[in-house]
N, C-alpha and C positions, 0 to 999 in steps of 0.2 A: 504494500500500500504506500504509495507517496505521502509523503508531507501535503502539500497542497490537500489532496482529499483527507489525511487525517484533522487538516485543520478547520477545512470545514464540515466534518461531521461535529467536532467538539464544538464548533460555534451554534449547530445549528440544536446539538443539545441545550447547550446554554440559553439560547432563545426561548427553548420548548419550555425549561424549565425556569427560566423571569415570567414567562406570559402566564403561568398556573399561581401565582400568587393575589390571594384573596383577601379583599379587605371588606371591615364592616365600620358602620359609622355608628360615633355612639355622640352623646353630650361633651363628653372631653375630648372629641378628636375624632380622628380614623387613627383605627388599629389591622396591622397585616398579619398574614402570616410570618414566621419568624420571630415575632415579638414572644416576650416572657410574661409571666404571669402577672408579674405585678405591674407591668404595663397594661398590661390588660384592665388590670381591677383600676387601676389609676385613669385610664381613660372613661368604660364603662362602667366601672362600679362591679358588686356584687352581683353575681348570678342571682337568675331567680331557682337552680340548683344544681348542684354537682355528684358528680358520680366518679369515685377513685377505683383503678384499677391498679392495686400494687405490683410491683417486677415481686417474681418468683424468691424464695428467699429456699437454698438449700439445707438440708437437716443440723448442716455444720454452722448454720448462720448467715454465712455469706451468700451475699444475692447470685441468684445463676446467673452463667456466662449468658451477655447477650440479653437478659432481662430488662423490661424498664418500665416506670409509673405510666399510666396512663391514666390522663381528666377528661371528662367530658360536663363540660359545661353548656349549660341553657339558658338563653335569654328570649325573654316573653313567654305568650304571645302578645306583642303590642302591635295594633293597630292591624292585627292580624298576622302578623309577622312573626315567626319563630327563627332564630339563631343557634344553631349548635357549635359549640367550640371542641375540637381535640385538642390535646397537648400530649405531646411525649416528652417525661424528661424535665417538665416545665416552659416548653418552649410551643409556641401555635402552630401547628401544622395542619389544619383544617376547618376549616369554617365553610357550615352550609347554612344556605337561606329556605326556608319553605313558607308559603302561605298556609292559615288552616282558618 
C-alpha cells in the first residue's frame, strides 16, 4: 500500500469519526460528546436519573482486564423530548435524542 492511499484512508477515518460527534443543548451551554461528567452536571445540571453499571471486579479485588463503569443518564421528558447520556469511564460517549 502506498503512502498516498495510506494517508488518505486515515484522513478519511478521521473525518468519519469528527462528523459522529453529538451535542445536546442544555441552560448552561452545549455539551458534546467527549466531555466528562462534571461538565456535564455543570452545564445541564442533574439528571432526572441514573443508572450505574460497574466494570467487573475479580474474586482477588482487582477490576478485570478491560472492564469499565458504565452511566447512563436521562434527561426529561421536556417538552417532549427525552435525552439519554452514556458515559464510559466518566467520559460522554453517547447521546440520543427521542420524542415520546
Amino acid at each position: 500500500m502506498s503512502v498516498k492511499n495510506l494517508m488518505f484512508m486515515l484522513a478519511t477515518l478521521f473525518a468519519a469519526t469528527v462528523s459522529q460527534a453529538a451535542t445536546m443543548r442544555c441552560d448552561g451551554g452545549i455539551i458534546a460528546t467527549g466531555a466528562l461528567q462534571a461538565e456535564v452536571l455543570e452545564q445541564c445540571g442533574e439528571p432526572d436519573s441514573r443508572q450505574l453499571t460497574p466494570q467487573h471486579i475479580d474474586p482477588d479485588g482487582y477490576p478485570a482486564e478491560g472492564s469499565v463503569n458504565v452511566e447512563h443518564w436521562v434527561y426529561g421528558p421536556s417538552n417532549g423530548m427525552v435525552r439519554e447520556l452514556r458515559f464510559i469511564d466518566g467520559r460522554l460517549v453517547h447521546i440520543d435524542s427521542t420524542r415520546r
